[in-house]
C-alpha positions as CSV (number, residue, x, y, z in Angstrom):
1,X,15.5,13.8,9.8
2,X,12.5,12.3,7.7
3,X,12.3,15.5,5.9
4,X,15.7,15.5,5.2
5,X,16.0,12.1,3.9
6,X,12.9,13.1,1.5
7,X,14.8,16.1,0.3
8,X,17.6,14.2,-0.1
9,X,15.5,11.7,-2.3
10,X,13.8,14.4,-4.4
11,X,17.5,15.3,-5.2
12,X,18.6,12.8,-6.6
13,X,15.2,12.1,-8.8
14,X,15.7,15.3,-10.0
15,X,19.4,15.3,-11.1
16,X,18.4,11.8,-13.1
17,X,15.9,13.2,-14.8
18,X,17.9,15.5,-16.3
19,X,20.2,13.1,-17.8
20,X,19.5,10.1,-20.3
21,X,18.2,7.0,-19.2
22,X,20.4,3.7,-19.2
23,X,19.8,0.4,-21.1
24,X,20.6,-1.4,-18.1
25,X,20.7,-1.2,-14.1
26,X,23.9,0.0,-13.6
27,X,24.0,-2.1,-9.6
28,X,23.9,-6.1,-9.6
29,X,20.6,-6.5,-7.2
30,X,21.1,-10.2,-6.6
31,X,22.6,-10.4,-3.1
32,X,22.4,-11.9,0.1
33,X,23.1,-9.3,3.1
34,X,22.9,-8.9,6.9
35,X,22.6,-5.5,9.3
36,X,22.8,-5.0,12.4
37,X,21.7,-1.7,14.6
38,X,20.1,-0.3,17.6
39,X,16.4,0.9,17.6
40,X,16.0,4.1,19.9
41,X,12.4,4.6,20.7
42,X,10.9,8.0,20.9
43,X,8.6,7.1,23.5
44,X,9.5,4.4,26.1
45,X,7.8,1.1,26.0
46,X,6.5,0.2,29.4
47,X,5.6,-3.3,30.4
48,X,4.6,-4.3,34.4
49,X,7.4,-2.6,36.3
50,X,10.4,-2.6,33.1
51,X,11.1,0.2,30.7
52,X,12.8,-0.4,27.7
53,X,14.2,2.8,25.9
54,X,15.8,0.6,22.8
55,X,16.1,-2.8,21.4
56,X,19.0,-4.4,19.0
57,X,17.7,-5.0,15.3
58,X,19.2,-7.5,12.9
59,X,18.1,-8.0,9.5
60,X,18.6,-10.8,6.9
61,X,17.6,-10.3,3.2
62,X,18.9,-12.0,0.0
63,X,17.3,-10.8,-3.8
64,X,18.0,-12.3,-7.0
65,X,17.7,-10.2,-10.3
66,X,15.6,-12.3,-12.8
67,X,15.8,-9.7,-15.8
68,X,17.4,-6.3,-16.0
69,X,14.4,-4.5,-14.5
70,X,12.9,-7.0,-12.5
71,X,14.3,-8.3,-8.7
72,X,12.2,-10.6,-6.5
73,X,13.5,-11.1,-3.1
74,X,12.8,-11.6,0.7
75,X,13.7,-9.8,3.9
76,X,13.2,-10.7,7.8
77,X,13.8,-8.0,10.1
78,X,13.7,-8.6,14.4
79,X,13.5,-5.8,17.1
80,X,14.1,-7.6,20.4
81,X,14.9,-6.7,24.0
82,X,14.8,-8.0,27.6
83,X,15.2,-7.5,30.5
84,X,14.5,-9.2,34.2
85,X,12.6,-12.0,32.7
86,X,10.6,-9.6,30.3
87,X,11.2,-10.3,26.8
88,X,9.9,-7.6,24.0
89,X,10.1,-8.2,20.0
90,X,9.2,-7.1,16.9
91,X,9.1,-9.3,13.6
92,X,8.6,-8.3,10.4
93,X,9.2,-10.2,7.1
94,X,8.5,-9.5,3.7
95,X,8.4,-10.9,-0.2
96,X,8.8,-8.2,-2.8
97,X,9.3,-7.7,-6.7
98,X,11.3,-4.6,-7.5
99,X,11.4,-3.0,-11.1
100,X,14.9,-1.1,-10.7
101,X,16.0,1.1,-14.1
102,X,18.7,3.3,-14.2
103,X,19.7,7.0,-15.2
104,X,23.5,7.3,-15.6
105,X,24.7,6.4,-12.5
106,X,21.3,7.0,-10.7
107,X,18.9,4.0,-10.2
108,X,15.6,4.3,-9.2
109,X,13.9,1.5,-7.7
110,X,10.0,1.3,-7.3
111,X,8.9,-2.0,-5.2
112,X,6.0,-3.7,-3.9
113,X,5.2,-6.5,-1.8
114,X,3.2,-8.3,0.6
115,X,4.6,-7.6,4.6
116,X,3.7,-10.1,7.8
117,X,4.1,-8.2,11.4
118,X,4.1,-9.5,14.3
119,X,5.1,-7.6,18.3
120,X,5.2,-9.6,21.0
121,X,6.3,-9.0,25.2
122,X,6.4,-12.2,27.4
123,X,7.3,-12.3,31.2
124,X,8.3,-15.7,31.9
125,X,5.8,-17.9,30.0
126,X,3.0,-15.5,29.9
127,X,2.7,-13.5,26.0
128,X,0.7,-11.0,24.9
129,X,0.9,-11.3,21.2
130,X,-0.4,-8.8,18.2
131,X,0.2,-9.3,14.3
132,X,-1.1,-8.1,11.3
133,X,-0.7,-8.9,7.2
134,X,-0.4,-6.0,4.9
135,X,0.8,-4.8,1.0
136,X,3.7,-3.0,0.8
137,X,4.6,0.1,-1.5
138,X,7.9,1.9,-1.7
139,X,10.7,3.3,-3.8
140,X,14.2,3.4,-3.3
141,X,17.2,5.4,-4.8
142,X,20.7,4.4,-5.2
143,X,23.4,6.4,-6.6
144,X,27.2,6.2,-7.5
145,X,29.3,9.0,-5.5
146,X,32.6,6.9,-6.7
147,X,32.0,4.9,-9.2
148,X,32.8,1.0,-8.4
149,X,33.6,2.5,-4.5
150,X,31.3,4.8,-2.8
151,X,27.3,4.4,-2.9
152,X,24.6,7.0,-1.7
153,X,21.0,5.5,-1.3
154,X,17.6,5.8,0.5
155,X,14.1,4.8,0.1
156,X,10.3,5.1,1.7
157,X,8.4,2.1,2.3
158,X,4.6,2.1,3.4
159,X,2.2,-0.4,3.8
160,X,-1.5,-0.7,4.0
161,X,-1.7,-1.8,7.5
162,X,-1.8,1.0,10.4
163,X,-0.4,-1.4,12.7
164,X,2.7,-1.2,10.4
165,X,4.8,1.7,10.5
166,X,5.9,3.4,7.4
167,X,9.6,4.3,7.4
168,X,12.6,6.0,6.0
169,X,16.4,5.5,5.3
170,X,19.4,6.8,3.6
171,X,22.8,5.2,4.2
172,X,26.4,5.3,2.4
173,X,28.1,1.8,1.4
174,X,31.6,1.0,0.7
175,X,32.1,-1.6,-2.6
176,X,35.5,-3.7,-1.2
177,X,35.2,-5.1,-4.6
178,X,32.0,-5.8,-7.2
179,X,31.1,-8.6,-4.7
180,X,31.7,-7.2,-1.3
181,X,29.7,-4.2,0.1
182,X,29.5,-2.4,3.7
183,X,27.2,0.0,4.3
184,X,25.7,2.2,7.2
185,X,22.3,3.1,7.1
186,X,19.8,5.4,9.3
187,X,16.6,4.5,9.0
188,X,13.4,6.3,11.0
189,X,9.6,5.9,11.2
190,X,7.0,7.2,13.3
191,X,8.2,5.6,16.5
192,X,11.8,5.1,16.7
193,X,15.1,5.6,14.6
194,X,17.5,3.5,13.9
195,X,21.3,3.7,13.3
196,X,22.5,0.2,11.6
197,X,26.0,-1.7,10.0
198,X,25.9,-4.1,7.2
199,X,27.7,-6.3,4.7
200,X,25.5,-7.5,1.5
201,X,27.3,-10.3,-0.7
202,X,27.0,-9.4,-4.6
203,X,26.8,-11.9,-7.7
């Protein structure tokens, strides 16, 4: 599925860079949005006597476009789980400046940022805690199907931290109006992949 979410992403690089590029991002970027998913790990996580095979995700994020080709935002994202008195989580939140320009109705967004991790499993009152600070690199893609209606987008996102996974995601949103989106996204690194739902409110 990674590979197909690259090819997908090569895709629609290439058909903007046949085309002419835009004055202006043709997407608003200042937004405040919410998803919601389940994580399926590809290997079971095993802690005492309890196996955990997935974990619920939600993720809050909001951005705010400062100038046509600038956006500087923040994201928290939590993985958590439990089960008999063993709890399991995964945080991750991150500050970022993206420099989105546009190519007709292709907009290509390269982002970077600085990323704080943290995983921790606790039975009872007993924790076992790791974390870990890191840069972050990516680029995303998004790209009208329907003009005004139907979005296609997708991204990578690394990091300089092996303790923090890279990933991958393509999705499809639905624009209610120019201020209400819903999207689905699925969204895969080198451990688990995720299938999410969201709502993103645009200004």
């Amino acid at each position: 599925m990674r590979k197909l979410l690259g090819f997908v992403g090569l895709w629609l690089v290439g058909i903007g860079a046949m085309a002419p590029v835009a004055a202006e991002p043709v997407f608003s970027h200042t937004q405040v949005g919410i998803s919601l998913g389940r994580v399926s790990l590809d290997r079971p996580l095993m802690y005492r006597a309890e196996r955990f095979d997935s974990l619920l995700s939600a993720e809050l994020d909001a951005s705010v476009q400062v100038l046509d080709n600038a956006v500087v935002g923040f994201s928290t994202r939590v993985e958590t789980a439990d089960r008999n008195g063993v709890d399991v989580s995964v945080l991750n939140s991150t500050a970022f400046v993206k420099f989105p320009f546009s190519i007709n109705e292709l907009v290509i967004i390269p982002k970077v940022g600085y990323s704080y991790s943290e995983a921790e499993t606790c039975q009872w009152n007993l924790c076992a805690r790791t974390s870990d600070d890191a840069l972050m690199v990516g680029v995303e893609g998004r790209l009208w199907v329907v003009p005004g209606r139907w979005e296609l987008f997708g991204g990578y996102t690394d990091y300089t931290s092996e303790f923090i996974n890279p990933w991958a995601d393509g999705g499809v949103a639905y624009w209610w109006d120019r201020q209400h989106r819903f999207h689905g996204r699925y969204r895969e690194d080198r451990e688990s992949h995720t299938w999410e739902v969201g709502y993103s409110f645009q200004w």
